[in-house]
C-alpha positions in Angstrom: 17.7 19.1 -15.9 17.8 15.7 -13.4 18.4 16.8 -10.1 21.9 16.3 -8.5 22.7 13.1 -5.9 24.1 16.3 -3.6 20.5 18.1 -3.8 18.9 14.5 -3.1 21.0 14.0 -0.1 20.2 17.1 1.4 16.1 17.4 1.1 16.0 13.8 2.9 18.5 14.6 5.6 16.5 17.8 6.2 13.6 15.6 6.3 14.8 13.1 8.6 16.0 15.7 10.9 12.7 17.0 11.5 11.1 13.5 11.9 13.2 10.7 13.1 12.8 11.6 17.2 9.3 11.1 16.2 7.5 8.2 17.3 5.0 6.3 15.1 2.2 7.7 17.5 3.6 10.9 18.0 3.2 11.0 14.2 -0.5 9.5 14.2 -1.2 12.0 16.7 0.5 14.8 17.1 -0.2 18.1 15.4 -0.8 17.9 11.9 1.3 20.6 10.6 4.7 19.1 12.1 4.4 16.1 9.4 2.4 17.3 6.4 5.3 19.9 5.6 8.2 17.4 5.5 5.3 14.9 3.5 4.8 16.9 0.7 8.3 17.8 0.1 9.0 14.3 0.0 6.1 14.4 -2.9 8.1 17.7 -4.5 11.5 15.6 -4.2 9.7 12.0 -5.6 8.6 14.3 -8.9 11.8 15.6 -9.9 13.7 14.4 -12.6 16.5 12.1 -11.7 19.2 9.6 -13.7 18.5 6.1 -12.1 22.2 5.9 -11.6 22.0 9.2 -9.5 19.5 6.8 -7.7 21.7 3.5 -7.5 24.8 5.1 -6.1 22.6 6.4 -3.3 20.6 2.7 -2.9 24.1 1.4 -2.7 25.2 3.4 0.0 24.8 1.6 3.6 25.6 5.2 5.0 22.9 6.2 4.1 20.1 3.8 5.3 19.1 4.9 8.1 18.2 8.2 6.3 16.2 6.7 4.0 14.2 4.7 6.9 13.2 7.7 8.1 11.5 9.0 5.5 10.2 5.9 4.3 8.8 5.5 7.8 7.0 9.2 7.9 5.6 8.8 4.4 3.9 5.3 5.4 3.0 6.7 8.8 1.2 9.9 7.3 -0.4 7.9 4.9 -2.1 6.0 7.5 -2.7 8.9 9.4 -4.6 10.4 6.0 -6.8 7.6 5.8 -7.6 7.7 9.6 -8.7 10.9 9.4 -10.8 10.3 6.2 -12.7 7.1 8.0 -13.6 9.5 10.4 -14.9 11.9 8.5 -16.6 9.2 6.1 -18.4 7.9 9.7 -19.8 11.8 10.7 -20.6 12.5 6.9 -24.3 13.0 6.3 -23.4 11.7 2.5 -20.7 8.8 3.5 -19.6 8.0 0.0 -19.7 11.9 -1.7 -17.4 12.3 1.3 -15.2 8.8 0.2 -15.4 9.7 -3.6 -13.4 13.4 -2.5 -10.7 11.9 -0.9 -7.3 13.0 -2.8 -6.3 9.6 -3.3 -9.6 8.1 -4.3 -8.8 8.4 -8.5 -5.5 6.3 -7.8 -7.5 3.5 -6.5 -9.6 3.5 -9.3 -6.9 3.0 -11.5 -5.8 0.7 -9.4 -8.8 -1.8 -9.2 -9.0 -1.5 -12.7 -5.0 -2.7 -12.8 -5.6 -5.6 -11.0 -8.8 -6.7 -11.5 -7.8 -7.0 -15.3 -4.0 -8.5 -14.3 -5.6 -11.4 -12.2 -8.6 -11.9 -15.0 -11.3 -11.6 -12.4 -15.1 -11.4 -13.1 -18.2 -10.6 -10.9 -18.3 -12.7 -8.1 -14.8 -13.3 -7.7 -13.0 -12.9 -4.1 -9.9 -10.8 -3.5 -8.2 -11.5 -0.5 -6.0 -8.1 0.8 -3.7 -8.9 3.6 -3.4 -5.2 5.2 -6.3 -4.1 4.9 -6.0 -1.2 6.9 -8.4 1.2 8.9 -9.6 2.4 5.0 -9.5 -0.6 2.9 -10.0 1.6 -0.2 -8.7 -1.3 -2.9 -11.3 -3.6 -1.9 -14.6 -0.6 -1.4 -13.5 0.1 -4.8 -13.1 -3.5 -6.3 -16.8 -4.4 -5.0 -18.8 -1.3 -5.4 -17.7 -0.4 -8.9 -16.5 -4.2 -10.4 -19.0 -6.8 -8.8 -16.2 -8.5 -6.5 -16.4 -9.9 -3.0 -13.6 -8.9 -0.2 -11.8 -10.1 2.5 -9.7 -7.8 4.2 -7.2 -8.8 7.0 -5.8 -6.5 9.6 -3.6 -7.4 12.4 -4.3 -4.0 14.5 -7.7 -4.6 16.1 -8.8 -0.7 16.6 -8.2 -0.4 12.5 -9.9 -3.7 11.6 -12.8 -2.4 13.9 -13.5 1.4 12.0 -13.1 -0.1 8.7 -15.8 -2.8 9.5 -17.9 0.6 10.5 -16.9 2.7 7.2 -18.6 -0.5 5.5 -21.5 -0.3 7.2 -21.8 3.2 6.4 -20.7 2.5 3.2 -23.6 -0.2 2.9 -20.3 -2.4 2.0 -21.2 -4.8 5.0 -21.9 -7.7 3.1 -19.5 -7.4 0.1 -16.5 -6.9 2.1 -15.9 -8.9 5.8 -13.0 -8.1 7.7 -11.1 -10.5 9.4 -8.2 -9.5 12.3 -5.3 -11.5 12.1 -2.0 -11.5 9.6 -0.4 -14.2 7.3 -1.2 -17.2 9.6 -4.6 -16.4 8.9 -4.4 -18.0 5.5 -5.1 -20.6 4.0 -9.1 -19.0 4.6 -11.7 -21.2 4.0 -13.2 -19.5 1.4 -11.1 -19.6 -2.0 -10.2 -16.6 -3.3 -9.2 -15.6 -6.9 -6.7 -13.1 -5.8 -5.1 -12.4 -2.6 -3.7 -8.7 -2.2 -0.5 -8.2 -0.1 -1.1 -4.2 0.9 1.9 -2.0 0.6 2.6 -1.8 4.2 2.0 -5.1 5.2 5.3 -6.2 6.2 7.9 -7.7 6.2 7.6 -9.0 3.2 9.9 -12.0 2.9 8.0 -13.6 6.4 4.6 -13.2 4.5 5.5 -14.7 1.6 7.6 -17.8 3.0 4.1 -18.5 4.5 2.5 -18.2 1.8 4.6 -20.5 -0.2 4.0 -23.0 2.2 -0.4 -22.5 2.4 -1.2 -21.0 -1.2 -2.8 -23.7 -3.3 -1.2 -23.9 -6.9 -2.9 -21.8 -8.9 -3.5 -19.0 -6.8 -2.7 -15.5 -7.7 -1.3 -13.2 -5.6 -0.3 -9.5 -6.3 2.0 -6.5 -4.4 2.9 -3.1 -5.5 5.9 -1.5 -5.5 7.9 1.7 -7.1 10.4 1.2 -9.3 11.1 4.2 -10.9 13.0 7.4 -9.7 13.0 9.0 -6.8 10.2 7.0 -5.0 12.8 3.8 -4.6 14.5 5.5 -2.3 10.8 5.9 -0.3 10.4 2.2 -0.6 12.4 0.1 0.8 10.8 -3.1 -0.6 11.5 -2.0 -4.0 14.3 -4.9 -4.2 12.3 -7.4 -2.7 12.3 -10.6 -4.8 9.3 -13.6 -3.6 10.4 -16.9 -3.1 10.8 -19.4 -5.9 7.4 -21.1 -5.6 5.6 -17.6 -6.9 6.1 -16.9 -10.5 5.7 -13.4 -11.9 3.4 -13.4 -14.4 2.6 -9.6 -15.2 4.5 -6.5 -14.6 1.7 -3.2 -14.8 3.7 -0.2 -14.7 2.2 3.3 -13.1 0.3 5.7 -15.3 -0.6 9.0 -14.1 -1.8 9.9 -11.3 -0.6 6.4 -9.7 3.1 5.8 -9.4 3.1 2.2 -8.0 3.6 -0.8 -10.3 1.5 -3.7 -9.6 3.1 -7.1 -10.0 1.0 -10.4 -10.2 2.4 -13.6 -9.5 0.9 -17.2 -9.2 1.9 -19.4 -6.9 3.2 -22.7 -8.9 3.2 -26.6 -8.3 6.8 -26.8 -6.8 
């Protein structure tokens, strides 16, 4: 039986409460316990059956916003703070990628490079650009090391671009994958890429793309993930988000299990 839009309303306002006088950094480094509670309810909620109108009406509501920035912000947050904590243990491992290969996420990102490696029709020795790259830039470890790739990564936040060039060491990643520090203004790079990557987080969305409207070369594919179904809309607030018109969408790859993002490929076009 799909769960009610009253029942909905009241797990995230119960989440919110317990998070929303929470700084980013409190929730980076506070005690643990205080965010992975309200996390994986948010996973319980995000499972349940729902009618996408149930989902809609509450979308629609402006009310209700700020709720669903909350959460949206704790489940991005946490994220981050999981794969901190997994570079770290990665970097003190005696057995760096038996330690990388057990992280609970790991089997998504398989799936993953397998999604998008086939969606932008790359082959060995292609290069994958992936703006927001992150302190774990998993997408890219496993593009290289298990489909032949090269990577850039770029990451604006200097202490995360700085442990993930030391996971790749470890990783013995170093000369696959280089990572660069900067944002959107870092394209166009000099060296062409077959797929540039725009990361989940890497925000906001319409300010990367306009740039990259105006530097892409025609041709070039580019590819974001997003959900789109149930429950997880209302944890992403770029669900909506349509790319300027010089970016045609050329493949839709909806989620099978255990990933729940769809991956959209576009290419940018000669207007």
């Amino acid at each position: 039986m799909p769960i009610s839009e009253d029942a909905i309303r009241s797990e995230l306002l119960d989440v919110c409460a317990k998070v929303e006088s929470l700084s980013d950094e409190e929730m980076l480094t506070g005690p643990s316990h205080l965010l992975e509670v309200p996390f994986r309810r948010l996973d319980v909620l995000a499972s349940q059956e729902v009618d996408e109108e149930t989902v809609d009406k509450i979308l629609l509501d402006r009310d209700f916003q700020q709720v669903r920035e909350a959460v949206a912000r704790l489940r991005n947050v946490y994220s981050l703070r999981l794969e901190i904590e997994e570079t770290r243990s990665i970097l003190e491992s005696q057995d760096p990628w038996k330690t990388l290969k057990g992280f609970t996420f790991y089997p998504n990102y398989q799936i993953l490079a397998e999604t998008e490696q086939a969606g932008a029709y790359l082959s060995p020795g292609d290069t994958v650009a992936f703006l927001g790259s992150g302190p774990l830039p998993l997408s890219l470890i496993v593009l290289c090391s298990e489909r032949g790739l090269k990577g850039i990564g770029i990451e604006r936040v200097s202490e995360w671009a700085e442990i993930s060039r030391k996971v790749l060491d470890r990783l013995g990643l170093q000369s696959e994958i280089v990572i660069l520090e900067g944002d959107q203004f870092t394209f166009p790079l000099e060296r062409e890429c077959q797929l540039v990557m725009i990361a989940a987080m890497a925000r906001p969305k319409e300010e990367i793309f306009r740039h990259l409207a105006e530097v892409l070369l025609p041709g070039t594919r580019v590819s974001y993930r997003i959900y789109e179904n149930g429950l997880r809309r209302l944890l992403d607030l770029d669900h909506s988000f349509t790319p300027p018109p010089e970016f045609r969408e050329t493949l839709r790859v909806r989620p099978k299990p255990p990933v729940n993002n769809t991956v959209i490929f576009l290419t940018r076009t000669n207007r």
